[in-house]
PDB file of N, H, CA, C and O in Angstrom:
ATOM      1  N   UNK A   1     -57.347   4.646  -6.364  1.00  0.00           N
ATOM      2  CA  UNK A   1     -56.318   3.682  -6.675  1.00  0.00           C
ATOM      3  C   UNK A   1     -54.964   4.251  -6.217  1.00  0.00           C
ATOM      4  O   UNK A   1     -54.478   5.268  -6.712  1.00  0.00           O
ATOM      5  N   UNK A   2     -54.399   3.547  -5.261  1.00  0.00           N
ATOM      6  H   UNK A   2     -54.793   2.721  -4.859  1.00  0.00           H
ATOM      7  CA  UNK A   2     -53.235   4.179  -4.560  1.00  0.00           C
ATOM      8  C   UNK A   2     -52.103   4.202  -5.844  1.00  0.00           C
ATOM      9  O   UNK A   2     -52.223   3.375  -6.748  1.00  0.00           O
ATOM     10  N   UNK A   3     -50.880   5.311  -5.862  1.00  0.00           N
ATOM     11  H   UNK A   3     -50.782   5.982  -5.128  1.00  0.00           H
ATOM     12  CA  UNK A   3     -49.941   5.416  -6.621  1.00  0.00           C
ATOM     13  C   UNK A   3     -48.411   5.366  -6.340  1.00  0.00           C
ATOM     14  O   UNK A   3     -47.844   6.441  -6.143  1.00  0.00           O
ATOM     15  N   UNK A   4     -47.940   4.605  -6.317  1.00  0.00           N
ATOM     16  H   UNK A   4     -48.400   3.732  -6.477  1.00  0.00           H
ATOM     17  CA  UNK A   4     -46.341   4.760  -5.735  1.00  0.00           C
ATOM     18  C   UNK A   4     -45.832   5.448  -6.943  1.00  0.00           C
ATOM     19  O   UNK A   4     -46.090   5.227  -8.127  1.00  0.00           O
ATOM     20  N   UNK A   5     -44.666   6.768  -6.125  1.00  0.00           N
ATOM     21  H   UNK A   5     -44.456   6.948  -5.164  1.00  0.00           H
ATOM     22  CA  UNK A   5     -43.983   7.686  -6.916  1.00  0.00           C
ATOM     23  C   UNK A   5     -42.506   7.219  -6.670  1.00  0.00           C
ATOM     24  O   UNK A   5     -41.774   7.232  -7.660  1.00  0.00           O
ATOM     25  N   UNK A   6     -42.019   6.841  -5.569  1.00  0.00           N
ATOM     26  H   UNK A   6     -42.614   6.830  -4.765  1.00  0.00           H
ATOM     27  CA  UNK A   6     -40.941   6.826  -5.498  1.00  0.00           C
ATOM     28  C   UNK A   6     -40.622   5.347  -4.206  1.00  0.00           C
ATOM     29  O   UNK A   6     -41.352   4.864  -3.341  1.00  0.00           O
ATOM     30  N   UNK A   7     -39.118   5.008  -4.672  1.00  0.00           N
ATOM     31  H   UNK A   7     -38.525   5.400  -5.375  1.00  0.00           H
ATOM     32  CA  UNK A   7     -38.856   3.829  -3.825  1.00  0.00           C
ATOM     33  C   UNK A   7     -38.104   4.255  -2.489  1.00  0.00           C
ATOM     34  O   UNK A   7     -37.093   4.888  -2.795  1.00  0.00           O
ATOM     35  N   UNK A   8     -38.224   4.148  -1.360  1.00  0.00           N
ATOM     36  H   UNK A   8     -39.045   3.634  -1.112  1.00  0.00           H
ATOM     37  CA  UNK A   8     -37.776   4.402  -0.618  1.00  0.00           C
ATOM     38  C   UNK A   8     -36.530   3.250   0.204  1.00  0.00           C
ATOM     39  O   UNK A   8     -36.988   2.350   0.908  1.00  0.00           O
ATOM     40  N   UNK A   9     -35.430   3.343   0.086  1.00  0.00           N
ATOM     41  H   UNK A   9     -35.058   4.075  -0.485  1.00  0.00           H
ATOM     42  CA  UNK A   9     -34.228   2.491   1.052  1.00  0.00           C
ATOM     43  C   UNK A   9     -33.807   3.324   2.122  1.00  0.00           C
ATOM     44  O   UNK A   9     -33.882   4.550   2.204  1.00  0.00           O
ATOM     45  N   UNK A  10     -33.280   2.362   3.064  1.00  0.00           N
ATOM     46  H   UNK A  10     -33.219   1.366   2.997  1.00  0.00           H
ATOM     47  CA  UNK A  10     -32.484   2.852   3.923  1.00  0.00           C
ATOM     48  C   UNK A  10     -31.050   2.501   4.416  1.00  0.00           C
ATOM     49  O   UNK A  10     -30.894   1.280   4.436  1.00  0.00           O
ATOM     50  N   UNK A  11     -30.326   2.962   4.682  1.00  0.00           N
ATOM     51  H   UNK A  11     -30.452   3.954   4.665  1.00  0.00           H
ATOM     52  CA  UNK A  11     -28.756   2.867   4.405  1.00  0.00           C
ATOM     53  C   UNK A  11     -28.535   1.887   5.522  1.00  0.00           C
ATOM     54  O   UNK A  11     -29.333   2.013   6.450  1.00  0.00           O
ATOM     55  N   UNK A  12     -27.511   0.810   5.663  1.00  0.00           N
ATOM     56  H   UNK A  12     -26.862   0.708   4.908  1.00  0.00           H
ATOM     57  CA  UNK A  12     -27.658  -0.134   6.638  1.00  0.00           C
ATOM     58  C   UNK A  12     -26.030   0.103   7.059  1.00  0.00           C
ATOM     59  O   UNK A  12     -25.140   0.032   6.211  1.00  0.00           O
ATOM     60  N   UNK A  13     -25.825   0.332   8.183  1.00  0.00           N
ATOM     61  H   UNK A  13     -26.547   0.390   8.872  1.00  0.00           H
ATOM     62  CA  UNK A  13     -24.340   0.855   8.519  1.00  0.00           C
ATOM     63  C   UNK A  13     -23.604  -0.342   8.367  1.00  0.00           C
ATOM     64  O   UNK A  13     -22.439  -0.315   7.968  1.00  0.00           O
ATOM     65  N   UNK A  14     -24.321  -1.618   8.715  1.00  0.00           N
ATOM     66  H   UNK A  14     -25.267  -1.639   9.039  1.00  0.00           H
ATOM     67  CA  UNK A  14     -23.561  -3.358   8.756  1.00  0.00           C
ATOM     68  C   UNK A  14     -23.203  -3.665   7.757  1.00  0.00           C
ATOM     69  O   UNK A  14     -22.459  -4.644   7.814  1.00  0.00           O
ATOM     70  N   UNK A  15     -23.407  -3.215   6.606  1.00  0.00           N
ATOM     71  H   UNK A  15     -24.011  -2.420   6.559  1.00  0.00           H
ATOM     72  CA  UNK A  15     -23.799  -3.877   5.186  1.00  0.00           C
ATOM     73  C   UNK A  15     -22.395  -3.540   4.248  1.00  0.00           C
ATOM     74  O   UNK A  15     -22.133  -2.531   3.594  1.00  0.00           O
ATOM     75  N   UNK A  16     -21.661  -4.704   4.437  1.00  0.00           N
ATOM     76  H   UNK A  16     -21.874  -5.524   4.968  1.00  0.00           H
ATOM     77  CA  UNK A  16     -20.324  -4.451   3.401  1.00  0.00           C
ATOM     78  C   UNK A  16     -20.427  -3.845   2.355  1.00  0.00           C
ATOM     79  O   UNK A  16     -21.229  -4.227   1.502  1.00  0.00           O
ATOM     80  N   UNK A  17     -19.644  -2.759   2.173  1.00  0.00           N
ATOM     81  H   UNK A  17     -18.993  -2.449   2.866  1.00  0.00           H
ATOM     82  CA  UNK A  17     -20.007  -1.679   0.725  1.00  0.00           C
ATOM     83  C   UNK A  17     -19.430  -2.787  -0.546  1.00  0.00           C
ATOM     84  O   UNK A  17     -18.458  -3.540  -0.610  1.00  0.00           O
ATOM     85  N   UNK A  18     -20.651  -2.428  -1.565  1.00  0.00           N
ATOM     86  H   UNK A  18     -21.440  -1.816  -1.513  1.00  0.00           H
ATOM     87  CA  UNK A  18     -20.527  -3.272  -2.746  1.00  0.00           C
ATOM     88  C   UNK A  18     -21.232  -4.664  -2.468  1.00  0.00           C
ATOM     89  O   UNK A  18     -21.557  -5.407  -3.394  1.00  0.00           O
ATOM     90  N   UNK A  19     -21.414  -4.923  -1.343  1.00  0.00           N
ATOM     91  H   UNK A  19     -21.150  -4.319  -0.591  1.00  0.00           H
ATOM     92  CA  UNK A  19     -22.216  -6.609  -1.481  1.00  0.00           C
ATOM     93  C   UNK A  19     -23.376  -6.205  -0.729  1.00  0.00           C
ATOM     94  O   UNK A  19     -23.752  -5.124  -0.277  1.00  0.00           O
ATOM     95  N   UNK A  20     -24.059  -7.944  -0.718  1.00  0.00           N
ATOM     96  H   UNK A  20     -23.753  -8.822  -1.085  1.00  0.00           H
ATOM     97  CA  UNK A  20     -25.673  -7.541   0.084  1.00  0.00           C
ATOM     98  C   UNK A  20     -25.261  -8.634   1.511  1.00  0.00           C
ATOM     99  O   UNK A  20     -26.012  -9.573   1.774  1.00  0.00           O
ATOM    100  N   UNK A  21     -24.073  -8.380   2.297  1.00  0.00           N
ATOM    101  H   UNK A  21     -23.462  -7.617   2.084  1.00  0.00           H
ATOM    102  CA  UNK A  21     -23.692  -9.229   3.259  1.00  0.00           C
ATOM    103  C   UNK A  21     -23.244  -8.342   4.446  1.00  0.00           C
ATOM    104  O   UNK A  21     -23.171  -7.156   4.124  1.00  0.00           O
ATOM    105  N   UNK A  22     -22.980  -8.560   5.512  1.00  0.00           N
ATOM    106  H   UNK A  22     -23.039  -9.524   5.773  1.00  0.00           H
ATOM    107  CA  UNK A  22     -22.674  -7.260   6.100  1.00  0.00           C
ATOM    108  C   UNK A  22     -20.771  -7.660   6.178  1.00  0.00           C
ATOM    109  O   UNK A  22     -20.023  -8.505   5.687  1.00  0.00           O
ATOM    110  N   UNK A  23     -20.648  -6.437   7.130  1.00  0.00           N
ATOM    111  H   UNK A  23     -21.256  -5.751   7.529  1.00  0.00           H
ATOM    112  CA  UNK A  23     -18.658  -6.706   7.714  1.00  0.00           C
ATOM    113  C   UNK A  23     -18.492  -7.767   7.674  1.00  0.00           C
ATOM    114  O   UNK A  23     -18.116  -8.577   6.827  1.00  0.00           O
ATOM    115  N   UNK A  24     -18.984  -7.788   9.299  1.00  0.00           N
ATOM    116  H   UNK A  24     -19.290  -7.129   9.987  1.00  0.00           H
ATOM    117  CA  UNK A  24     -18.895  -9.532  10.407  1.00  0.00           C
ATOM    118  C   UNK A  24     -18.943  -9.997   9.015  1.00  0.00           C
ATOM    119  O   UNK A  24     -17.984  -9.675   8.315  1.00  0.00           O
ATOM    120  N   UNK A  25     -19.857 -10.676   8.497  1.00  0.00           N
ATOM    121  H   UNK A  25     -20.637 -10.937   9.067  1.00  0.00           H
ATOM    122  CA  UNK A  25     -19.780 -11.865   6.846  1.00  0.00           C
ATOM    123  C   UNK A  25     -18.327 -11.699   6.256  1.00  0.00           C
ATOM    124  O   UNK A  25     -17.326 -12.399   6.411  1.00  0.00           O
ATOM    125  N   UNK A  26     -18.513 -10.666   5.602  1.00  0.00           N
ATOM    126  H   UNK A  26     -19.326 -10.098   5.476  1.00  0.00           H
ATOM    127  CA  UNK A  26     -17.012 -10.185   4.775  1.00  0.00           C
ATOM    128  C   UNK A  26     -16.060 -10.550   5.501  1.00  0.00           C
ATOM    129  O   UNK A  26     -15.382 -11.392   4.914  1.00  0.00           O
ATOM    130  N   UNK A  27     -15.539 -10.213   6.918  1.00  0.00           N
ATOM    131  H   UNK A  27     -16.090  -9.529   7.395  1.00  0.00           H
ATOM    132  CA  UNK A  27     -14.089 -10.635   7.592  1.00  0.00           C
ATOM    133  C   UNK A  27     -14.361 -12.094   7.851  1.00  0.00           C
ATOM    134  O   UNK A  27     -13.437 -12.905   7.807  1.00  0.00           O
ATOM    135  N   UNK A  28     -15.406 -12.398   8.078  1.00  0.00           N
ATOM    136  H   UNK A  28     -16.158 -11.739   8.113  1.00  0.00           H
ATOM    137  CA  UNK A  28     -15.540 -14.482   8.400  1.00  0.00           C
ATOM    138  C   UNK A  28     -15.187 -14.715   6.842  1.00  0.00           C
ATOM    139  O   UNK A  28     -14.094 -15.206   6.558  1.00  0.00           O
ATOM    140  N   UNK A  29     -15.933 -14.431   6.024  1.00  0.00           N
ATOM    141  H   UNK A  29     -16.820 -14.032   6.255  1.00  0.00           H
ATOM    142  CA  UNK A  29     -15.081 -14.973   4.288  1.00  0.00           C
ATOM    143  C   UNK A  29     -13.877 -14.711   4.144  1.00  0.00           C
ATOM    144  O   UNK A  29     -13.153 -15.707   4.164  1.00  0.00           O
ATOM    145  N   UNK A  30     -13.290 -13.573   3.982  1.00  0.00           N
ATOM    146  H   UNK A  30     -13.878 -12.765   3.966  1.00  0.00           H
ATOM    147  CA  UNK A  30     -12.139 -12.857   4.193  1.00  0.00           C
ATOM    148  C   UNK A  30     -11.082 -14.146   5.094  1.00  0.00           C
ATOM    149  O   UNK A  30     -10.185 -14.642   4.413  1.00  0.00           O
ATOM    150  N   UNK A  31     -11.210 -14.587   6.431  1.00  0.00           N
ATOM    151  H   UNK A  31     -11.938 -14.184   6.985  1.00  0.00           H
ATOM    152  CA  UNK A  31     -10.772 -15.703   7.246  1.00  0.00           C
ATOM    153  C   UNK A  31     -10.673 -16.583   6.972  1.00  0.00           C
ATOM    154  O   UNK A  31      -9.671 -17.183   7.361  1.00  0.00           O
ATOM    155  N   UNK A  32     -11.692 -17.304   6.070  1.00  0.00           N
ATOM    156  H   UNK A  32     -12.506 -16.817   5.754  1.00  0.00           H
ATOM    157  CA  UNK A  32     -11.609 -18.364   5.879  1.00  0.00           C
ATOM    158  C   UNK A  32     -10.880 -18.833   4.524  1.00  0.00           C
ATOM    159  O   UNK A  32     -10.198 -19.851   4.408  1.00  0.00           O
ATOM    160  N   UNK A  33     -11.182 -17.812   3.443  1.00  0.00           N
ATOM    161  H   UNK A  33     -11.737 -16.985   3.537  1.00  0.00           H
ATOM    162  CA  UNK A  33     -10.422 -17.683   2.461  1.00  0.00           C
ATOM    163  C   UNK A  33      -8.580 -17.463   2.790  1.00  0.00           C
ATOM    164  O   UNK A  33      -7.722 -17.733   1.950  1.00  0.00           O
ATOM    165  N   UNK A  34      -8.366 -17.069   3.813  1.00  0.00           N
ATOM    166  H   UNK A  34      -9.063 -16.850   4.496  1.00  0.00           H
ATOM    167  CA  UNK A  34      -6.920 -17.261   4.340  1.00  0.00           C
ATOM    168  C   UNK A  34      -6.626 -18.237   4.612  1.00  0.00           C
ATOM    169  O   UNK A  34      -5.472 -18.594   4.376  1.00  0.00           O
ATOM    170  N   UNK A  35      -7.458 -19.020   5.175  1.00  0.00           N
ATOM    171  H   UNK A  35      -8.395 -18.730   5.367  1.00  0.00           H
ATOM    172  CA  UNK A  35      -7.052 -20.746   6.022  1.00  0.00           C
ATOM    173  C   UNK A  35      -6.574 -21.463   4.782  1.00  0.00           C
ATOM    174  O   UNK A  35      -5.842 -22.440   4.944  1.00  0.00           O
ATOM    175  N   UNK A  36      -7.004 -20.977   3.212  1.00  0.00           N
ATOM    176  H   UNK A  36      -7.599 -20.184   3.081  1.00  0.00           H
ATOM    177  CA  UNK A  36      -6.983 -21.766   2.403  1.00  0.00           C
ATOM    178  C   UNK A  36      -8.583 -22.639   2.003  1.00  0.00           C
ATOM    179  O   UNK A  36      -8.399 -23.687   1.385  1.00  0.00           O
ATOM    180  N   UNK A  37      -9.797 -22.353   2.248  1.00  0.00           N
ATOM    181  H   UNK A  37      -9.946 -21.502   2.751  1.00  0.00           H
ATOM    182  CA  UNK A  37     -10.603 -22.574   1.874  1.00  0.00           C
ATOM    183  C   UNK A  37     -10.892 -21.812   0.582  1.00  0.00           C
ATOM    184  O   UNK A  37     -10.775 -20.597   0.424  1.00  0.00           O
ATOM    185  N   UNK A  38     -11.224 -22.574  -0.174  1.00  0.00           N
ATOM    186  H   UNK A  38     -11.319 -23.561  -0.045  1.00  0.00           H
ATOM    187  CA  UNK A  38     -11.979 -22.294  -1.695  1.00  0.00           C
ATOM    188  C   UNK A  38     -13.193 -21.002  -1.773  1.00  0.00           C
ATOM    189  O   UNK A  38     -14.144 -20.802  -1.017  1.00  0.00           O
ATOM    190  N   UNK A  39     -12.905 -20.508  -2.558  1.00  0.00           N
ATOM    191  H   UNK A  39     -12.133 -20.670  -3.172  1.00  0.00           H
ATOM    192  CA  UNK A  39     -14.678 -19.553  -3.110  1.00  0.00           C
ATOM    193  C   UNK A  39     -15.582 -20.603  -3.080  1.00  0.00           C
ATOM    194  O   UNK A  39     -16.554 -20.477  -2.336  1.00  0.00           O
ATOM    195  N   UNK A  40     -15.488 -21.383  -3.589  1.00  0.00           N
ATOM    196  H   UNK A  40     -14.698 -21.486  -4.193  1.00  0.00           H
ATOM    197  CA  UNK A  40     -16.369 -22.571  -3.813  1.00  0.00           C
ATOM    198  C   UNK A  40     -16.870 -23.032  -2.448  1.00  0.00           C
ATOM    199  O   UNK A  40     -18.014 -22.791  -2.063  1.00  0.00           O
ATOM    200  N   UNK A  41     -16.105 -23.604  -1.840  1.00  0.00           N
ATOM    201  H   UNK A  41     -15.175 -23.800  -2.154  1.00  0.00           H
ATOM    202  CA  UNK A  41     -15.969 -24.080  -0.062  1.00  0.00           C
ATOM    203  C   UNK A  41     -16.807 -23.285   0.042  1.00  0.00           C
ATOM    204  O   UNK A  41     -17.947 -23.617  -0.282  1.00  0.00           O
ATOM    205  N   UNK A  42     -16.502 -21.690   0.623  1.00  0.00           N
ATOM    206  H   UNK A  42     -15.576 -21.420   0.885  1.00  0.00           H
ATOM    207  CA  UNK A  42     -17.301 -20.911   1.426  1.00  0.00           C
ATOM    208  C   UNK A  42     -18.785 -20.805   0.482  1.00  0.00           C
ATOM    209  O   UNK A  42     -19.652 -20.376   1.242  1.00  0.00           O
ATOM    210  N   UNK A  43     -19.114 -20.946  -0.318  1.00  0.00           N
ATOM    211  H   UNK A  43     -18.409 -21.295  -0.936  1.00  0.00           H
ATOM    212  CA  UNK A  43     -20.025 -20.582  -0.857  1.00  0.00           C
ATOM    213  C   UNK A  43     -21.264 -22.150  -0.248  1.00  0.00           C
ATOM    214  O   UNK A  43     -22.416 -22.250   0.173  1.00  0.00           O
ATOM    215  N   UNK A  44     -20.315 -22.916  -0.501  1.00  0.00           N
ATOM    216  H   UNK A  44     -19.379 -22.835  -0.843  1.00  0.00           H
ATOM    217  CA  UNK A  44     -21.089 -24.672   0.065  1.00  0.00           C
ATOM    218  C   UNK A  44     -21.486 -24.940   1.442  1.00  0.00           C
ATOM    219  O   UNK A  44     -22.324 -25.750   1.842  1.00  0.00           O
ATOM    220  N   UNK A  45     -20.410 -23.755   2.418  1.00  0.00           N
ATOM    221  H   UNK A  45     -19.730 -23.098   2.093  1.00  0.00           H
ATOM    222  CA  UNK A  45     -20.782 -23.888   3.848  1.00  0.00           C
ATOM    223  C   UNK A  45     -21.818 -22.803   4.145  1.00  0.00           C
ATOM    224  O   UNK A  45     -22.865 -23.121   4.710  1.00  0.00           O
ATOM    225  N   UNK A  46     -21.532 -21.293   3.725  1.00  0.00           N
ATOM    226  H   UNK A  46     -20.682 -21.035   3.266  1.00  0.00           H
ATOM    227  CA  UNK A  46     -22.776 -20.439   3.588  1.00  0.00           C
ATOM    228  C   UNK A  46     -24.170 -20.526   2.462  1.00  0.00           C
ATOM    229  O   UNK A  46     -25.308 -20.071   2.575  1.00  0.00           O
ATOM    230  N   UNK A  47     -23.628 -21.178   1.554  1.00  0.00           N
ATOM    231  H   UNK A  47     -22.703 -21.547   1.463  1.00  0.00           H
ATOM    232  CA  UNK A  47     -24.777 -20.604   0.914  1.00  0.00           C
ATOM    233  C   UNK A  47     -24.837 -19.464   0.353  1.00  0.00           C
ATOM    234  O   UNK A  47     -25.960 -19.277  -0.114  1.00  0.00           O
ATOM    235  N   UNK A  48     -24.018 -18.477   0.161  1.00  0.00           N
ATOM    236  H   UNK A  48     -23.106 -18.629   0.541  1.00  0.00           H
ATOM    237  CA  UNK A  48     -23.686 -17.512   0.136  1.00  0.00           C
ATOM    238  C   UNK A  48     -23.640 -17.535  -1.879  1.00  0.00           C
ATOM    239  O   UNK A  48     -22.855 -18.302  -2.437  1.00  0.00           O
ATOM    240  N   UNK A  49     -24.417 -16.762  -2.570  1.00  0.00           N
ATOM    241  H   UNK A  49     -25.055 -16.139  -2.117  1.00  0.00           H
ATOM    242  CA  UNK A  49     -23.913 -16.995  -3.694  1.00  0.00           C
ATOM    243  C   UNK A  49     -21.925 -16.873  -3.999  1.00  0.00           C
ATOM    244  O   UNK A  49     -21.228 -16.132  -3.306  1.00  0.00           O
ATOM    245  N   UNK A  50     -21.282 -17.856  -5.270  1.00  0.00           N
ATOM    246  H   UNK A  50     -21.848 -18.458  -5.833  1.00  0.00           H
ATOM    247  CA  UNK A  50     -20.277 -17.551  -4.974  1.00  0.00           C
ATOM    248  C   UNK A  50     -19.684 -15.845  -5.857  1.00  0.00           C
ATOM    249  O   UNK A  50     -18.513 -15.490  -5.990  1.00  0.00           O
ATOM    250  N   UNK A  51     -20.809 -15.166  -6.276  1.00  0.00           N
ATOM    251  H   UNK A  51     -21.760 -15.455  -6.168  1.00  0.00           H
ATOM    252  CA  UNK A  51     -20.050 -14.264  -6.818  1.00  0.00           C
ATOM    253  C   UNK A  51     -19.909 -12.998  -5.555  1.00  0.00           C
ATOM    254  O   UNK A  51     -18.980 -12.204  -5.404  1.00  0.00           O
ATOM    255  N   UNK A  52     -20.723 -13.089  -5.032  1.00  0.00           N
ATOM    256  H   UNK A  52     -21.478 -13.734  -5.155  1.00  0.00           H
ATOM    257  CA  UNK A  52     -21.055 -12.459  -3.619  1.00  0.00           C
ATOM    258  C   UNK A  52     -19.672 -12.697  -2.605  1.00  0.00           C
ATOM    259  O   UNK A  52     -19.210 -11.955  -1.739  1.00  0.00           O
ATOM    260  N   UNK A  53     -19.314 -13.759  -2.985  1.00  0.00           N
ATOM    261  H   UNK A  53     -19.690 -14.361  -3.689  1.00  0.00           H
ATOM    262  CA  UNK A  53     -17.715 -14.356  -1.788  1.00  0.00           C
ATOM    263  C   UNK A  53     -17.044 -13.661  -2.616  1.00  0.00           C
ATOM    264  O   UNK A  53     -16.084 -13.030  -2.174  1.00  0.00           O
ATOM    265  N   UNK A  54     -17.364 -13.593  -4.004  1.00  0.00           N
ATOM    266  H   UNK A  54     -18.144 -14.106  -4.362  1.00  0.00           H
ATOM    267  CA  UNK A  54     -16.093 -13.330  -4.484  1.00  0.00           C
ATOM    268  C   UNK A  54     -16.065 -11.562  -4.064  1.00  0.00           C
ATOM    269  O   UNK A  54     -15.163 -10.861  -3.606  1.00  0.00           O
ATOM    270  N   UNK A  55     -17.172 -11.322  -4.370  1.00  0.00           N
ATOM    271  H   UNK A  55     -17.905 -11.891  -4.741  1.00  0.00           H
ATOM    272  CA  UNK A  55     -17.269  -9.760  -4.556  1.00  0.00           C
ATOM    273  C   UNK A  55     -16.647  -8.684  -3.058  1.00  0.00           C
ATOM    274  O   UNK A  55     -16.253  -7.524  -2.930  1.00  0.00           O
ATOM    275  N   UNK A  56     -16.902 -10.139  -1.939  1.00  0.00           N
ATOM    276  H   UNK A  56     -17.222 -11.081  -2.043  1.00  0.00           H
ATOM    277  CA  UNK A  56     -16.815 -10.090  -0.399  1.00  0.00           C
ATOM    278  C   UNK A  56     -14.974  -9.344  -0.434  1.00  0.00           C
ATOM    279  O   UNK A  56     -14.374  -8.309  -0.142  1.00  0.00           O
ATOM    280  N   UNK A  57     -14.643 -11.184  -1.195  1.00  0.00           N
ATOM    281  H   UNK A  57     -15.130 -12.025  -1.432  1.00  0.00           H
ATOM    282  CA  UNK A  57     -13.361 -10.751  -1.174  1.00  0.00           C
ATOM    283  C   UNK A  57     -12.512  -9.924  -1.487  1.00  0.00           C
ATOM    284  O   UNK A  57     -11.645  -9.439  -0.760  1.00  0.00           O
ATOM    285  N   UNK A  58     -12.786  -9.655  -2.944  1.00  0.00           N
ATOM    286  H   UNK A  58     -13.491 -10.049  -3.534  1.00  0.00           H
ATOM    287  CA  UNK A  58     -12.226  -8.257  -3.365  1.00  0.00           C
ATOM    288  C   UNK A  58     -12.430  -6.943  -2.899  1.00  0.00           C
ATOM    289  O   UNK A  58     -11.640  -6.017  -3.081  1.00  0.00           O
ATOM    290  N   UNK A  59     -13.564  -6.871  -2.260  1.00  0.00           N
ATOM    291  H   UNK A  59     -14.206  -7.623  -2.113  1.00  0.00           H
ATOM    292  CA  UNK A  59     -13.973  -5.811  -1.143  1.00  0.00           C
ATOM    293  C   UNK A  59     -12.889  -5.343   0.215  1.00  0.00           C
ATOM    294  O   UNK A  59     -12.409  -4.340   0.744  1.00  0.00           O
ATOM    295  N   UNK A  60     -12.905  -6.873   0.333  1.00  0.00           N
ATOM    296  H   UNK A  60     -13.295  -7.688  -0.097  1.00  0.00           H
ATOM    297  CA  UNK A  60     -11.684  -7.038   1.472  1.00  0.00           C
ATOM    298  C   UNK A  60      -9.867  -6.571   1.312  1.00  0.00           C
ATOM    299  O   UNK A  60      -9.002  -6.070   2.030  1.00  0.00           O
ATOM    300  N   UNK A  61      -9.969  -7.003   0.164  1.00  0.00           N
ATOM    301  H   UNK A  61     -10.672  -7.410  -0.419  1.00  0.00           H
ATOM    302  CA  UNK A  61      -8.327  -7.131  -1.031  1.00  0.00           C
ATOM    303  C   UNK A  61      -8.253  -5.433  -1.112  1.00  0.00           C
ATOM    304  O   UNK A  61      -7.323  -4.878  -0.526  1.00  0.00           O
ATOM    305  N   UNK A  62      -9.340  -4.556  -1.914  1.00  0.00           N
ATOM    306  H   UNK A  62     -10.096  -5.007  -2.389  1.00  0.00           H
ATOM    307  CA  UNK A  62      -9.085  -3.555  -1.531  1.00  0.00           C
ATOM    308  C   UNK A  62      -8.864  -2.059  -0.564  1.00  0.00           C
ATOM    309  O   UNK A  62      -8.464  -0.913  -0.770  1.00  0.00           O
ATOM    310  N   UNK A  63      -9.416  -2.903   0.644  1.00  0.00           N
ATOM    311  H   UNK A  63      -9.741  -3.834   0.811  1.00  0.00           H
ATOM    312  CA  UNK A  63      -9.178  -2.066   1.882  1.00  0.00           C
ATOM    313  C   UNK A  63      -7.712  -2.637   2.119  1.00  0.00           C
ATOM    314  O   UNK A  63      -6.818  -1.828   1.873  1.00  0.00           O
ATOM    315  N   UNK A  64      -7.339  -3.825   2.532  1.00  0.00           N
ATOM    316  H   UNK A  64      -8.066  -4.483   2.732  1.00  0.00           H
ATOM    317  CA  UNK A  64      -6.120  -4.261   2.860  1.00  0.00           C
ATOM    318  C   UNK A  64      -4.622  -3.657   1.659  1.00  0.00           C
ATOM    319  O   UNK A  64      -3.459  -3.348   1.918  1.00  0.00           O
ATOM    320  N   UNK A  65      -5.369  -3.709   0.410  1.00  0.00           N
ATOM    321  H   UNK A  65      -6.314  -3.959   0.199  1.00  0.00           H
ATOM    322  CA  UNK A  65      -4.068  -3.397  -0.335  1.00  0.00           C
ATOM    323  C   UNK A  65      -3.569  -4.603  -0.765  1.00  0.00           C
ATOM    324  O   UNK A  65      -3.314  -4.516  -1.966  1.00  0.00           O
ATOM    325  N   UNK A  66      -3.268  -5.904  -0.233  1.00  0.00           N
ATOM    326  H   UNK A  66      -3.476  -5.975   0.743  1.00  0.00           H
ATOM    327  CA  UNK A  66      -2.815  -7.150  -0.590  1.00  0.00           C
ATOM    328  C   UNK A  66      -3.836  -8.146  -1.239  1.00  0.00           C
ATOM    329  O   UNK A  66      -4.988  -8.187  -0.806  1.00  0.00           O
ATOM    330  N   UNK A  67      -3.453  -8.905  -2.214  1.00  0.00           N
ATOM    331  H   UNK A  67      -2.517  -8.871  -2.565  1.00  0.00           H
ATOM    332  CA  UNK A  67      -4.201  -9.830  -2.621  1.00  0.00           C
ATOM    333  C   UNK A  67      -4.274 -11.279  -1.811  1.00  0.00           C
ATOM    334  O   UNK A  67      -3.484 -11.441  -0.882  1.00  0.00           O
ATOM    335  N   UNK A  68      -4.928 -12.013  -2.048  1.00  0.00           N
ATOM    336  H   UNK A  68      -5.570 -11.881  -2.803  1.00  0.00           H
ATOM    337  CA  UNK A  68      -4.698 -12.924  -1.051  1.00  0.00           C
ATOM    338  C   UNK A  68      -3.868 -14.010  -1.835  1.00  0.00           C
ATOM    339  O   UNK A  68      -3.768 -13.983  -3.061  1.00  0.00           O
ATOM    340  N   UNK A  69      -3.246 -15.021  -0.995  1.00  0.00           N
ATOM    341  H   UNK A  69      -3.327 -15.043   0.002  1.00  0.00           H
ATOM    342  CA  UNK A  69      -2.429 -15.654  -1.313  1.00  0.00           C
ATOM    343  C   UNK A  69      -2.793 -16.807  -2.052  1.00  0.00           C
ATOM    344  O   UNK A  69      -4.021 -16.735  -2.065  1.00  0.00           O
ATOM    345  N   UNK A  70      -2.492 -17.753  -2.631  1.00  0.00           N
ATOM    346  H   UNK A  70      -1.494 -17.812  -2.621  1.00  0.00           H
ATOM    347  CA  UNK A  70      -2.910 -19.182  -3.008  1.00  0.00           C
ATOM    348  C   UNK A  70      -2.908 -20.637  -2.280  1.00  0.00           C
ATOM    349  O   UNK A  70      -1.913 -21.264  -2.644  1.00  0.00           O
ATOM    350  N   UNK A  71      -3.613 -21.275  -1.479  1.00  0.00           N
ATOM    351  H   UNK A  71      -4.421 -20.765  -1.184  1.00  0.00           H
ATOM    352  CA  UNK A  71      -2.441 -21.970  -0.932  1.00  0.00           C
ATOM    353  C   UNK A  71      -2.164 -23.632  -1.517  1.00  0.00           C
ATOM    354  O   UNK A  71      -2.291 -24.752  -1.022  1.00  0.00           O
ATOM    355  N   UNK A  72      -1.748 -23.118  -2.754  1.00  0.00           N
ATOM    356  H   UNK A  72      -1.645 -22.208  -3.156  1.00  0.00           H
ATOM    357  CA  UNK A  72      -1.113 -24.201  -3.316  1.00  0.00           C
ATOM    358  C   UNK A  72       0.421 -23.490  -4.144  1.00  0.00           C
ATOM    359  O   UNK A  72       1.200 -24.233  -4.740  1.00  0.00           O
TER     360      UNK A  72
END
């Protein structure tokens, strides 16, 4: 009867730190969330869960240093 001891991953260089999306994803959310599109929006055009956009974004917020703006 075979036995698994241990789980094996492998590190994905694409893969935005803190989410399960890669860069490219993160800076297209990141973009579009500038145009003034919603968490919500991006989440309706990707599919993307929205805590994942969100998580994208703040990912983004803290490399940049700036929060993003509102646009209302």
């Amino acid at each position: 009867m075979p036995c698994c001891q241990e789980t094996v991953t492998e590190l994905n260089p694409y893969r935005c730190p803190g989410t399960r999306i890669t860069k490219r994803a993160a800076v297209w959310i990141k973009s579009r969330l500038a145009q003034g599109l919603t968490i919500a929006g991006v989440q309706k055009i990707t599919g993307i869960h929205w805590n994942t956009v969100r998580q994208a974004e703040g990912k983004a917020n803290q490399r940049s240093g700036k929060p993003r703006q509102m646009p209302y």
